[in-house]
SEKOLLUM-881855 format. One record per residue: residue number from 0; y, z, x of N, C-alpha, C, CB in turn; residue in one letter. Coordinates in Angstrom, 2 decimals, m for minus. Glycine has a CB too. Example, Ala and Ser with C-alpha at 12.3 -4.5 7.8 and 13.67 -1.06 7.14 Angstrom:
REM residues 2
+-----+---------+---------+---------+---------+---------+---------+---------+---------+---------+---------+---------+---------+---+
!   k !    n_c2 !    n_c3 !    n_c1 !   ca_c2 !   ca_c3 !   ca_c1 !    c_c2 !    c_c3 !    c_c1 !   cb_c2 !   cb_c3 !   cb_c1 ! r !
+-----+---------+---------+---------+---------+---------+---------+---------+---------+---------+---------+---------+---------+---+
!   0 !   m5.69 !    7.80 !   13.19 !   m4.50 !    7.80 !   12.30 !   m3.30 !    7.80 !   13.20 !   m4.47 !    9.05 !   11.31 ! A !
!   1 !   m2.25 !    7.08 !   12.85 !   m1.06 !    7.14 !   13.67 !    0.03 !    7.87 !   12.90 !   m0.60 !    5.72 !   14.08 ! S !
+-----+---------+---------+---------+---------+---------+---------+---------+---------+---------+---------+---------+---------+---+
REM end
This chain:
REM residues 145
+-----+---------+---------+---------+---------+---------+---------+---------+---------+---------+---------+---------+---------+---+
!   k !    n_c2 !    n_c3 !    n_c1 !   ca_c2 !   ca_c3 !   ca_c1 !    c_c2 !    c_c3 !    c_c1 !   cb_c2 !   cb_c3 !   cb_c1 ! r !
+-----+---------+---------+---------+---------+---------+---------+---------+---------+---------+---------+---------+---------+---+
!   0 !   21.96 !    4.09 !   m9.77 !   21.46 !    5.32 !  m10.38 !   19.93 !    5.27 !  m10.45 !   22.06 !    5.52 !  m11.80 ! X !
!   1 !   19.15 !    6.03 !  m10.48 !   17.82 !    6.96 !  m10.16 !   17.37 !    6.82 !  m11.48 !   17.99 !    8.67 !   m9.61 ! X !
!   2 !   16.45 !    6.29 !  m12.14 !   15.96 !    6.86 !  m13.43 !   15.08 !    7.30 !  m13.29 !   15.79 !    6.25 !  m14.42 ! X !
!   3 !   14.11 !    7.36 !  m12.27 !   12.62 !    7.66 !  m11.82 !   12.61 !    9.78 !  m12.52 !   12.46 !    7.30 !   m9.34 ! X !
!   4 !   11.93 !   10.20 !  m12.91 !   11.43 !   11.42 !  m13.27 !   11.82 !   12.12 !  m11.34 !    9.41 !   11.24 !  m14.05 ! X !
!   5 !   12.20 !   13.74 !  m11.54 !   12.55 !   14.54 !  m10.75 !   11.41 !   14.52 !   m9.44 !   12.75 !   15.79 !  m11.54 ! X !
!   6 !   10.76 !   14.76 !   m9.68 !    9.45 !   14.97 !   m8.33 !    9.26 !   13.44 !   m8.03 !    7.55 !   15.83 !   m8.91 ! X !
!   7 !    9.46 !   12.36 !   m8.79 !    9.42 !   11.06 !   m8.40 !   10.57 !   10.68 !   m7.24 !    9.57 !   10.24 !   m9.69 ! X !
!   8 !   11.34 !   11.44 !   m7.54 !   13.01 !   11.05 !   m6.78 !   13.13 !   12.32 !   m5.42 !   14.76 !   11.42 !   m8.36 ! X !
!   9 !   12.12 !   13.17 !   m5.59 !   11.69 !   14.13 !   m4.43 !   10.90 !   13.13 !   m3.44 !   10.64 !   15.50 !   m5.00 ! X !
!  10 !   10.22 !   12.48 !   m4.02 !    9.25 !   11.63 !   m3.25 !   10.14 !   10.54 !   m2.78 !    7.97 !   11.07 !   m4.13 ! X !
!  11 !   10.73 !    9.94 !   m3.51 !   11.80 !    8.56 !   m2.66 !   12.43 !    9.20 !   m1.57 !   13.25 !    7.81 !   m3.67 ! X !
!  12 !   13.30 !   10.06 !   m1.77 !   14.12 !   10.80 !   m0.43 !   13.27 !   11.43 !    0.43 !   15.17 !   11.95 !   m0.79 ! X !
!  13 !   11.77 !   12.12 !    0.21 !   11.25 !   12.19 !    1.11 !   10.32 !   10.84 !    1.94 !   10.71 !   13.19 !    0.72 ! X !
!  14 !   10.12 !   10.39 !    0.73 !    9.73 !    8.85 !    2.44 !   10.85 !    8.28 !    2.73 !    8.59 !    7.10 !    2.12 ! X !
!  15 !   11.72 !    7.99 !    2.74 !   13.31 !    7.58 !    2.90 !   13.42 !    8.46 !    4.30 !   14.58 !    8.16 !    1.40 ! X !
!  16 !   13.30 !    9.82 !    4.26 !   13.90 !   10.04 !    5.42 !   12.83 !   10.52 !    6.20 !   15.03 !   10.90 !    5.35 ! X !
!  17 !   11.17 !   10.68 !    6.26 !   10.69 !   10.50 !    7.13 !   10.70 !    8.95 !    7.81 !    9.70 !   11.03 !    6.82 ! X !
!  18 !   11.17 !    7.65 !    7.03 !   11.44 !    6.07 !    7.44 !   12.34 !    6.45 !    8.73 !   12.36 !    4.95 !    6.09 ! X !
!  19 !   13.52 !    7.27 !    7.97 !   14.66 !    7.01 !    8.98 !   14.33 !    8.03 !   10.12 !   16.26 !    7.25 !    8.32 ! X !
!  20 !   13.97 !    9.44 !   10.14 !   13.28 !    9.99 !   10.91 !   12.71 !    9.68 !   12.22 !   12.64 !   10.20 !   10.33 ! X !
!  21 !   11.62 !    8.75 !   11.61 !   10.48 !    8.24 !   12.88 !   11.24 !    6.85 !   13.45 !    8.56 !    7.75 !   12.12 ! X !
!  22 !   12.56 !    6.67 !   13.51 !   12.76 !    5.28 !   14.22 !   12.27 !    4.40 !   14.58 !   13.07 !    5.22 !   14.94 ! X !
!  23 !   12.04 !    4.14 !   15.68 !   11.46 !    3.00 !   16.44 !   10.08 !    3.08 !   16.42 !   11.89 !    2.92 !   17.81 ! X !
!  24 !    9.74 !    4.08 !   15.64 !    8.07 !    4.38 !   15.90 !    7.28 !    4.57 !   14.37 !    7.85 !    6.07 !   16.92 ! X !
!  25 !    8.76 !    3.59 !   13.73 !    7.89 !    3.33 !   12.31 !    6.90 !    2.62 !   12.03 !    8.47 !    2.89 !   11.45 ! X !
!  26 !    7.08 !    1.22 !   13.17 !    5.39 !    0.48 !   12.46 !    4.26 !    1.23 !   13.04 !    4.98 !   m1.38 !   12.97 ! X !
!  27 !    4.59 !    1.97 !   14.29 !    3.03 !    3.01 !   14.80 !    2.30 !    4.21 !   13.72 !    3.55 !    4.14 !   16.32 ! X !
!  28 !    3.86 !    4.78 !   12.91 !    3.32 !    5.66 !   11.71 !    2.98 !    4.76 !   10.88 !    4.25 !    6.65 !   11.01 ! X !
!  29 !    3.35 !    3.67 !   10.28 !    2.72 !    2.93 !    9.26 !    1.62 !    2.78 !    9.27 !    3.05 !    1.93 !    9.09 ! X !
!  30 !    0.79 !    2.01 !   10.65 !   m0.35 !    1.89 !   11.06 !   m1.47 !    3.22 !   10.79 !   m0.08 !    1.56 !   12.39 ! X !
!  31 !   m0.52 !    4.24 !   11.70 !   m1.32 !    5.69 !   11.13 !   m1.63 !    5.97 !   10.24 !   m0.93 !    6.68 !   11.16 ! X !
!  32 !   m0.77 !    6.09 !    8.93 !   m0.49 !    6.53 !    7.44 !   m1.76 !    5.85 !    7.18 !    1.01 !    6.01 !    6.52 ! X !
!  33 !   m1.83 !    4.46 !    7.09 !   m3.01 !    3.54 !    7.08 !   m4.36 !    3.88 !    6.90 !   m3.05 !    2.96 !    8.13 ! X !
!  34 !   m4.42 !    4.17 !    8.30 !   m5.45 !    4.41 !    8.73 !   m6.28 !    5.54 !    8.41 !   m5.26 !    4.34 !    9.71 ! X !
!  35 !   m4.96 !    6.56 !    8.31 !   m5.46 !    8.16 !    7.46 !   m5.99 !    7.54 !    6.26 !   m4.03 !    9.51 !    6.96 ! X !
!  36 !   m5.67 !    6.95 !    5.28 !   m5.86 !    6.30 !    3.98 !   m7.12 !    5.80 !    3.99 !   m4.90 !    5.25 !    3.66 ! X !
!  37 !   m7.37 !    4.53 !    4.71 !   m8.69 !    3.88 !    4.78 !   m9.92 !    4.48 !    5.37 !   m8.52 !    2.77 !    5.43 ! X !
!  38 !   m9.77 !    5.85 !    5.87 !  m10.50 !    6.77 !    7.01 !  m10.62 !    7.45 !    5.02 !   m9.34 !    7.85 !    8.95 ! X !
!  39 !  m10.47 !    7.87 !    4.46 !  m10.57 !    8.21 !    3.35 !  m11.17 !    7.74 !    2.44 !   m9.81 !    8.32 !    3.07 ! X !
!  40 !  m10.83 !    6.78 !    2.54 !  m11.32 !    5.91 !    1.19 !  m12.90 !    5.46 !    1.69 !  m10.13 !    4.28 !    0.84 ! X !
!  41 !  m13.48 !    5.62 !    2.90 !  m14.06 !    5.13 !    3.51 !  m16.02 !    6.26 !    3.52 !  m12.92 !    4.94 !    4.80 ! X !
!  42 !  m14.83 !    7.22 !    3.99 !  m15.87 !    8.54 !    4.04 !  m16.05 !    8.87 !    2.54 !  m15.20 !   10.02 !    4.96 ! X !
!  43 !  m15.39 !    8.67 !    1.52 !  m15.94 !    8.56 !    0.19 !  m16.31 !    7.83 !   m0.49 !  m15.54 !    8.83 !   m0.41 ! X !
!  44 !  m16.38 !    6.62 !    0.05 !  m17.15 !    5.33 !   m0.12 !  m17.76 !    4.37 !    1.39 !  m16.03 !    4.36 !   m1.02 ! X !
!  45 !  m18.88 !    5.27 !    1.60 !  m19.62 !    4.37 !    2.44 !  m20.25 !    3.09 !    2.55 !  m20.28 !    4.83 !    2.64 ! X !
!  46 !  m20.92 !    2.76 !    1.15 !  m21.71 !    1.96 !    1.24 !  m20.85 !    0.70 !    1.44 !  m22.59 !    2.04 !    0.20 ! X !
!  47 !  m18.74 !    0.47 !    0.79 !  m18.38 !   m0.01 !    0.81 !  m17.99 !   m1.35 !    1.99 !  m18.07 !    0.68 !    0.36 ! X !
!  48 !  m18.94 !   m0.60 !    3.09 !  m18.06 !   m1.20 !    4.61 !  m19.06 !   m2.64 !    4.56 !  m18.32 !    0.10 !    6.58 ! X !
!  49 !  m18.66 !   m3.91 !    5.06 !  m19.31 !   m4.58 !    5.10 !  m19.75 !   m5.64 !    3.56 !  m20.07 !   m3.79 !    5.72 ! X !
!  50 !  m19.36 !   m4.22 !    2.31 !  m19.96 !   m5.23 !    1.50 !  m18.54 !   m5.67 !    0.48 !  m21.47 !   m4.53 !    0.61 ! X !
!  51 !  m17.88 !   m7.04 !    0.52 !  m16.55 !   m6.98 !   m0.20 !  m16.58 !   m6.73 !   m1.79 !  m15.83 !   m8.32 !    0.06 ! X !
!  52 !  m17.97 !   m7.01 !   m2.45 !  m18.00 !   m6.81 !   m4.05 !  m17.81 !   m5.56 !   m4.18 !  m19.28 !   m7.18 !   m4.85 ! X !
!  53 !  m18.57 !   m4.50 !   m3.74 !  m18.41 !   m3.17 !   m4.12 !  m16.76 !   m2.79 !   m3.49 !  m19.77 !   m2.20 !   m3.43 ! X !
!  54 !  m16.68 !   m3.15 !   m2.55 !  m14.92 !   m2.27 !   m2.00 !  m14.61 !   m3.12 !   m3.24 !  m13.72 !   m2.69 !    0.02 ! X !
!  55 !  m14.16 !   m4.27 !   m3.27 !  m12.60 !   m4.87 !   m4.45 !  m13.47 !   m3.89 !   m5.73 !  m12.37 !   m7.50 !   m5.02 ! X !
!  56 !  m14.61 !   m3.76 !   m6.00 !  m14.70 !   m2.56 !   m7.36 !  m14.18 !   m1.05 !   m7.25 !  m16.30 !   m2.29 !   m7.74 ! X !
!  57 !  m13.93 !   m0.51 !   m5.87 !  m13.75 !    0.58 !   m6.19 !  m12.42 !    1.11 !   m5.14 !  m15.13 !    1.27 !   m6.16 ! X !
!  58 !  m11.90 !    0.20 !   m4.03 !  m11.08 !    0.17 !   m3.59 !   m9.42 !    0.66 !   m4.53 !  m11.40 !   m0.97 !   m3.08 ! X !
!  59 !   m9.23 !   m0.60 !   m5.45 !   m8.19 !   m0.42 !   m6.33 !   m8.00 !    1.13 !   m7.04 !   m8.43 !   m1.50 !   m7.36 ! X !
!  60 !   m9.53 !    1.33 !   m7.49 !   m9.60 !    2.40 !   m8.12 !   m9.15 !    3.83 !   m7.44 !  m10.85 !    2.37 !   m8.50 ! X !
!  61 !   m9.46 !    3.93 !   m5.96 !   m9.05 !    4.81 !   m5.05 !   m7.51 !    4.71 !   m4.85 !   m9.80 !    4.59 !   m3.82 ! X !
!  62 !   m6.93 !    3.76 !   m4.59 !   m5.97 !    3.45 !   m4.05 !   m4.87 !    4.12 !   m5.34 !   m6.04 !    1.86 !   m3.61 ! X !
!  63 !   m5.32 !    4.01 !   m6.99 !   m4.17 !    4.26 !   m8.03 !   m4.92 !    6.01 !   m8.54 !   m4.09 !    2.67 !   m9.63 ! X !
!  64 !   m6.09 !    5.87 !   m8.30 !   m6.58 !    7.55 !   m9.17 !   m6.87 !    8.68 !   m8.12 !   m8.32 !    7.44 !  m10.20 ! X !
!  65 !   m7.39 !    8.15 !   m6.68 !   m7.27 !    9.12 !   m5.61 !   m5.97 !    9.27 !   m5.04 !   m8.12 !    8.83 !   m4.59 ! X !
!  66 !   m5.48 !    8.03 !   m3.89 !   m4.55 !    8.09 !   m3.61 !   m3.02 !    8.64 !   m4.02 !   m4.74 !    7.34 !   m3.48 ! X !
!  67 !   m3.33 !    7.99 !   m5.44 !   m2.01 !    7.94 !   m6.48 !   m1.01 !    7.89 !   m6.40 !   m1.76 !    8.62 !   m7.10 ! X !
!  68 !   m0.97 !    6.24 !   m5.16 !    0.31 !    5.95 !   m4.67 !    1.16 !    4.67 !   m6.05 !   m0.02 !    5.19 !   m2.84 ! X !
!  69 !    0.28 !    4.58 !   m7.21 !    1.07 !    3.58 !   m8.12 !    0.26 !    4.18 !   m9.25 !    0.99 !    1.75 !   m7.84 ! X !
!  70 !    0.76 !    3.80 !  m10.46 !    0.38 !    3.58 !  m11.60 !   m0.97 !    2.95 !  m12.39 !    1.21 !    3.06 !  m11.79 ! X !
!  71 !   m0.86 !    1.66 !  m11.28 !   m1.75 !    0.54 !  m11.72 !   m1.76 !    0.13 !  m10.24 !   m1.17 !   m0.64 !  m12.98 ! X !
!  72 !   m3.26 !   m0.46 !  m10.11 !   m3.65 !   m0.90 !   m9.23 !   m4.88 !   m1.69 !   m9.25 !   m3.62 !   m0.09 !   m8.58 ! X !
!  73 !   m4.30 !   m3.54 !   m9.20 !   m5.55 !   m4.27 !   m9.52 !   m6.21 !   m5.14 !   m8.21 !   m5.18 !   m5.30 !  m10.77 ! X !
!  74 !   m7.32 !   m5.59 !   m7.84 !   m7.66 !   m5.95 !   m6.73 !   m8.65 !   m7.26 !   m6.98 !   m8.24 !   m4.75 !   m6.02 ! X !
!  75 !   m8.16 !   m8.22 !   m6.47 !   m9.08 !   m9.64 !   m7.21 !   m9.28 !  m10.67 !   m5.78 !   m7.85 !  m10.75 !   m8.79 ! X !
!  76 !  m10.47 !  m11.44 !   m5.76 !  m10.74 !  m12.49 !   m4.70 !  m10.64 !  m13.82 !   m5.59 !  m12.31 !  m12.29 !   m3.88 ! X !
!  77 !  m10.13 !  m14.58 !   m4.78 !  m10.21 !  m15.93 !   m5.40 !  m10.32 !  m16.72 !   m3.83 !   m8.66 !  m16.39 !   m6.55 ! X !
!  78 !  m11.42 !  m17.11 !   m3.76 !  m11.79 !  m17.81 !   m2.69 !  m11.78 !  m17.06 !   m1.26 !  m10.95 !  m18.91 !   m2.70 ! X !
!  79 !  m10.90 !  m17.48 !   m0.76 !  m10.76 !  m16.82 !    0.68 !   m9.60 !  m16.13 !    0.65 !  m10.71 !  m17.80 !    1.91 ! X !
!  80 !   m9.20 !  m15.49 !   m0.65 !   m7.86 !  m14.47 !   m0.44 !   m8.11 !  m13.33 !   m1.36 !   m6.28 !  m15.20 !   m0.85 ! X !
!  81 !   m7.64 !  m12.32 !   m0.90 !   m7.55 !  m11.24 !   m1.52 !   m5.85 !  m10.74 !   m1.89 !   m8.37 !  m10.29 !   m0.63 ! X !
!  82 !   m6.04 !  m10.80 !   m3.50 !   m4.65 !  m10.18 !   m4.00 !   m4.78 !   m8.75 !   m4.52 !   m4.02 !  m11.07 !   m5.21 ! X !
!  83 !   m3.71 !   m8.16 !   m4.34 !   m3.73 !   m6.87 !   m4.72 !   m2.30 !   m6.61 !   m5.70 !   m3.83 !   m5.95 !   m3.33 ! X !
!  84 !   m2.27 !   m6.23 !   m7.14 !   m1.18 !   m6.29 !   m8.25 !   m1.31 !   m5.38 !   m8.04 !   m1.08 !   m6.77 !   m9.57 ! X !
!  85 !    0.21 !   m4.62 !   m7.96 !    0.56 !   m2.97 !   m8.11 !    1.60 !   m3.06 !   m9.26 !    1.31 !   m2.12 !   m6.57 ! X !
!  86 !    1.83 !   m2.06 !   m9.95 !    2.30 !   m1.56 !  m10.65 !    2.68 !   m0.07 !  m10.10 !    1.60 !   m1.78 !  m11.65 ! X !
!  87 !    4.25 !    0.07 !  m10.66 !    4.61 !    1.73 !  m10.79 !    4.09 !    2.26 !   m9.57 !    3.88 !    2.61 !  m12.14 ! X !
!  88 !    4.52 !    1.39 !   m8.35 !    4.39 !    2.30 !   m6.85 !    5.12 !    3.63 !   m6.52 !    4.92 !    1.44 !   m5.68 ! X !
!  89 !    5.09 !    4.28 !   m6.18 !    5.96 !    5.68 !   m5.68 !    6.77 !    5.51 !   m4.80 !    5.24 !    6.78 !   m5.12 ! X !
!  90 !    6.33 !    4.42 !   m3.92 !    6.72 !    4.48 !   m2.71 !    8.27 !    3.86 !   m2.65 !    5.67 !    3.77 !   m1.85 ! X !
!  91 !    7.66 !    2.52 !   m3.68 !    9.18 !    1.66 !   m3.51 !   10.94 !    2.30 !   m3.98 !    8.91 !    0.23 !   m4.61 ! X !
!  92 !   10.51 !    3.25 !   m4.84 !   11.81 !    3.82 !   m5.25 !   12.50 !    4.65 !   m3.25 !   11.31 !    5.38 !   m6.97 ! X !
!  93 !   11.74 !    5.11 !   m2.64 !   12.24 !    5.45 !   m1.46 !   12.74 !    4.45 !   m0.48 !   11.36 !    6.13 !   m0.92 ! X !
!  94 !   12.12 !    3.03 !   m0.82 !   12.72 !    2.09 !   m0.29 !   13.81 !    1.15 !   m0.57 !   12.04 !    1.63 !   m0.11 ! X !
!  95 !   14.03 !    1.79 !   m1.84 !   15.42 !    1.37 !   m2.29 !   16.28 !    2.16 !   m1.91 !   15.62 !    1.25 !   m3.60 ! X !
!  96 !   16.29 !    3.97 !   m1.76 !   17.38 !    4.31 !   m1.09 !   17.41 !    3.37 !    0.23 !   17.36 !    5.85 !   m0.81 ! X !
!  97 !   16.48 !    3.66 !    0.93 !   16.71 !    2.85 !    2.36 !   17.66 !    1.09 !    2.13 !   14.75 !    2.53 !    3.08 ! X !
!  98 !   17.14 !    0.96 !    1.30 !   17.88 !   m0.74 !    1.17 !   19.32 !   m0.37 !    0.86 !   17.19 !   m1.93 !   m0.32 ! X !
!  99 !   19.29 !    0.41 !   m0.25 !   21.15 !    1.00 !   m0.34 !   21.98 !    1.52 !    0.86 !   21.33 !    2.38 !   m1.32 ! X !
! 100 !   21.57 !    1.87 !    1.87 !   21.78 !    2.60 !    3.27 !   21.47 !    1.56 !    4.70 !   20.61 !    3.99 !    3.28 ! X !
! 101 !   21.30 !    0.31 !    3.91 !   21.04 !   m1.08 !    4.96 !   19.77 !   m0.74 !    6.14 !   22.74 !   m1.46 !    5.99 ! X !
! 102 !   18.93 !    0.52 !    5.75 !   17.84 !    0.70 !    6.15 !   16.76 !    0.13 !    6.36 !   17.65 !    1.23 !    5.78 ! X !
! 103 !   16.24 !   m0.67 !    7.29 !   14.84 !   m1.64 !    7.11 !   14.04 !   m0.02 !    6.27 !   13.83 !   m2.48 !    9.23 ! X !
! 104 !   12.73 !   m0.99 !    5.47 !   11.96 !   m0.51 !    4.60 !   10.83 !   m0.12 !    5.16 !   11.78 !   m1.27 !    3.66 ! X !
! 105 !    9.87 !    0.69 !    4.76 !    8.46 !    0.64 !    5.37 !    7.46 !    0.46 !    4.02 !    8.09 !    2.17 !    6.33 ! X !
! 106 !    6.72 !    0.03 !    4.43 !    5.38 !   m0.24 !    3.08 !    4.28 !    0.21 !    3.57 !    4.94 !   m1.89 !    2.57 ! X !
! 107 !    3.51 !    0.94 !    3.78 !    2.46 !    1.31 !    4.35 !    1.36 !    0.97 !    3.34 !    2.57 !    2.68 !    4.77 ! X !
! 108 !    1.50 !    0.51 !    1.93 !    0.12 !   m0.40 !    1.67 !    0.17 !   m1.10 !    2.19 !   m0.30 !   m0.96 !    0.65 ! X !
! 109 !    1.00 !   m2.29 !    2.99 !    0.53 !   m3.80 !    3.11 !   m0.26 !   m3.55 !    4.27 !    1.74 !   m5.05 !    3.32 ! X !
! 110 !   m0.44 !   m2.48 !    4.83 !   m0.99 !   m2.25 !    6.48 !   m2.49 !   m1.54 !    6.06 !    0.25 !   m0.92 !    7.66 ! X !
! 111 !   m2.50 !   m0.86 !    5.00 !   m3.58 !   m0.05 !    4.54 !   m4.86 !   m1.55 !    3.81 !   m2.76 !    1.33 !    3.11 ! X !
! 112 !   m3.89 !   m2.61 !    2.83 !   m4.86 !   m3.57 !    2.87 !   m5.30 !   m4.18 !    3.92 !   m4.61 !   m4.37 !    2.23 ! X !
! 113 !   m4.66 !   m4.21 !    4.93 !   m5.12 !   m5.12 !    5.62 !   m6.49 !   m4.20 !    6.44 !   m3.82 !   m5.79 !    6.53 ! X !
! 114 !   m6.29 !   m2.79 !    6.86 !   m7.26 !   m2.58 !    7.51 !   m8.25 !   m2.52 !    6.65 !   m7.14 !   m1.63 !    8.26 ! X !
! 115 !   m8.39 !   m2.02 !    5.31 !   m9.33 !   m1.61 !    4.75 !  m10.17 !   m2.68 !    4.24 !   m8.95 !   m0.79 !    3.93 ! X !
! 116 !   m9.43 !   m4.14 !    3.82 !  m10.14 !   m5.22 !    4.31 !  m10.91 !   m5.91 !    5.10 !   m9.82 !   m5.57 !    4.35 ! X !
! 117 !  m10.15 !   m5.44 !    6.48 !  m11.54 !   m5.47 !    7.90 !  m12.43 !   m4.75 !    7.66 !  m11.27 !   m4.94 !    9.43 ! X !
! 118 !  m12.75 !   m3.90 !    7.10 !  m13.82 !   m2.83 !    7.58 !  m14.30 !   m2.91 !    6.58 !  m13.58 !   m1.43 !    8.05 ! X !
! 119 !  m13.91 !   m3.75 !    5.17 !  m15.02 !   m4.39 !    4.30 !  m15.77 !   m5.75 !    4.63 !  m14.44 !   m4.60 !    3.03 ! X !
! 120 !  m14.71 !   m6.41 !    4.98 !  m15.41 !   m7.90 !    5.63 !  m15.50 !   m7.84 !    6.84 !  m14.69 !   m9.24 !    5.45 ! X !
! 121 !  m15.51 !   m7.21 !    7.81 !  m15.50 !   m7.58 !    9.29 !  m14.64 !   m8.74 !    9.87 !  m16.83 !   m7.88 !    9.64 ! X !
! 122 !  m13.98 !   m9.51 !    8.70 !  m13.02 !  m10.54 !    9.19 !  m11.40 !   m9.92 !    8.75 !  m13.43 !  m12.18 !    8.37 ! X !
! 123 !  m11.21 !  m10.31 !    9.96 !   m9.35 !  m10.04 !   10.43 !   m8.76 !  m10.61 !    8.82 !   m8.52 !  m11.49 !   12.29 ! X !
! 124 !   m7.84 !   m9.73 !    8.11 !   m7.56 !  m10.78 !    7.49 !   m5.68 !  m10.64 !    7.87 !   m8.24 !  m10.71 !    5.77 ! X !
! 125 !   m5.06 !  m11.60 !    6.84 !   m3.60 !  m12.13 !    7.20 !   m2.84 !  m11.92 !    5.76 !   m3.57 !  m13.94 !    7.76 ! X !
! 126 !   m1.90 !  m10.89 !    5.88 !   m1.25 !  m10.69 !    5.09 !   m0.23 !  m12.35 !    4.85 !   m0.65 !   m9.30 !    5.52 ! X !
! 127 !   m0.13 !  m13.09 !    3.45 !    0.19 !  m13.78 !    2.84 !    1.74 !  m13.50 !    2.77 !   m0.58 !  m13.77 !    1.85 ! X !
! 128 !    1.79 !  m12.44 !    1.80 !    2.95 !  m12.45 !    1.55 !    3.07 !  m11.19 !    0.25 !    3.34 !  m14.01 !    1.26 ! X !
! 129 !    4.18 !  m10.83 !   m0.01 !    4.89 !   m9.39 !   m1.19 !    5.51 !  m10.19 !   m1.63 !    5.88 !   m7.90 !   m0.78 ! X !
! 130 !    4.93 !  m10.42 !   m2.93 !    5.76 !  m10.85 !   m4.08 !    6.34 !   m9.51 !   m4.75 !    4.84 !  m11.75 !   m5.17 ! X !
! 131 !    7.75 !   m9.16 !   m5.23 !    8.56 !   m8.36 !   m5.88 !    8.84 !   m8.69 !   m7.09 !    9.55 !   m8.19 !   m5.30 ! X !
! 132 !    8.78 !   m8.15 !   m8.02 !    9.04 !   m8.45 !   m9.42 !   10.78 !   m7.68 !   m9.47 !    7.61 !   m7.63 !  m10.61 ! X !
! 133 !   10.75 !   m7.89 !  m10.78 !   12.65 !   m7.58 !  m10.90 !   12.38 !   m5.65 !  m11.13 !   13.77 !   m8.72 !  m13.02 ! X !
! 134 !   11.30 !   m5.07 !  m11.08 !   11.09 !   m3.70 !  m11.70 !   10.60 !   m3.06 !  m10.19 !    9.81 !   m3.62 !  m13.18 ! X !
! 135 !   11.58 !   m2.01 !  m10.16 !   10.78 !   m1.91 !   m8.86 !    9.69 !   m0.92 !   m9.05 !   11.69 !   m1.47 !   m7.63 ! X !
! 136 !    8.67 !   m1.01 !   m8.01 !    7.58 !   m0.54 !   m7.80 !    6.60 !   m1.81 !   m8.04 !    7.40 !    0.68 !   m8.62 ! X !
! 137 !    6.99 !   m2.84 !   m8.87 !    5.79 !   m4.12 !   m9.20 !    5.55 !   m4.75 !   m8.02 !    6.23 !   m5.39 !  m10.30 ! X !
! 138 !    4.55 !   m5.21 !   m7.65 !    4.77 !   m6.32 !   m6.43 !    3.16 !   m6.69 !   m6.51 !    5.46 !   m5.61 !   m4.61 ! X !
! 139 !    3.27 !   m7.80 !   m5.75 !    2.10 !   m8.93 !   m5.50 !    1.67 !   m9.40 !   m4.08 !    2.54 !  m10.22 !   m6.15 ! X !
! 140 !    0.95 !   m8.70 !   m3.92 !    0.29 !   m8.63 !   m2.08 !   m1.20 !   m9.79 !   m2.44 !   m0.50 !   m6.23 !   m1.34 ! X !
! 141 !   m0.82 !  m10.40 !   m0.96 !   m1.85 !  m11.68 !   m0.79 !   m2.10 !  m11.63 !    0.39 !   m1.41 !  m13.12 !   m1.12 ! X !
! 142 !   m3.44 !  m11.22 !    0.90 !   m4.09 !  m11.58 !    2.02 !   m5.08 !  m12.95 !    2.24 !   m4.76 !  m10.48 !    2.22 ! X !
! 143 !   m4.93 !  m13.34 !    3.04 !   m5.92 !  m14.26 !    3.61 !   m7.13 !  m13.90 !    4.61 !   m5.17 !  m15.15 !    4.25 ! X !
! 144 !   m8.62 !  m14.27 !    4.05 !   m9.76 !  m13.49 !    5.03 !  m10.34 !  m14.88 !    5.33 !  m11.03 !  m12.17 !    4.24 ! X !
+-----+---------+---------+---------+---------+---------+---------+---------+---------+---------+---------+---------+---------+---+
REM end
């Protein structure tokens, strides 16, 4: 059962079935979705490219008050990795229908950090790993730069 609020549960079934929709040509839209995103975040924050203090300050902030693909959205470096804590994603409730329907999932943040990371550091970085908490929408993204 659904507890998510009405337009929340409009939004799961609609990325749910643009997932199932675009078939075989889901990681090329992921990439896209992406890219539309960071092409955004980008042209409204210029100075960000190149410099990683200012993006991790205002990146997160885009990503939960522009975007307003989660609730909460925190963005932290500790050495040579970049983590990103979400809270109250939108997205994941659509990927639970898909998981109920034995549907592979799509995430189009983990593709959006990663580019928008290049084009703050100029270095490639390597998605780590999605940590999932027991609530969905929580999760714990770790890149390596």
């Amino acid at each position: 059962a659904m507890t998510e609020k009405p337009c929340e549960r409009f939004l799961a079934k609609y990325h749910s079935a643009i997932v199932k929709a675009s078939g075989k040509d889901i990681e090329k839209l992921k990439a896209k979705i992406a890219g539309e995103w960071v092409r955004d975040f980008f042209k409204s924050h210029p100075q960000e490219r190149n410099d990683i203090n200012a993006f991790m300050a205002n990146f997160g902030v885009f990503l939960e008050k522009e975007l307003c693909f989660a609730d909460r959205v925190h963005i932290a470096t500790d050495d040579n990795e970049v983590h990103f804590s979400v809270s109250g994603c939108k997205i994941c409730h659509g990927n639970e229908i898909l998981r109920s329907e034995h549907v592979n999932t799509m995430c189009p943040i983990t593709h959006t950090g990663l580019s928008a990371i290049l084009k703050a550091t100029s270095k490639r970085p390597k998605l780590i790993s999605v940590e999932k908490t027991s609530k969905v929408g929580d999760c714990y993204i770790k890149y390596r730069i």
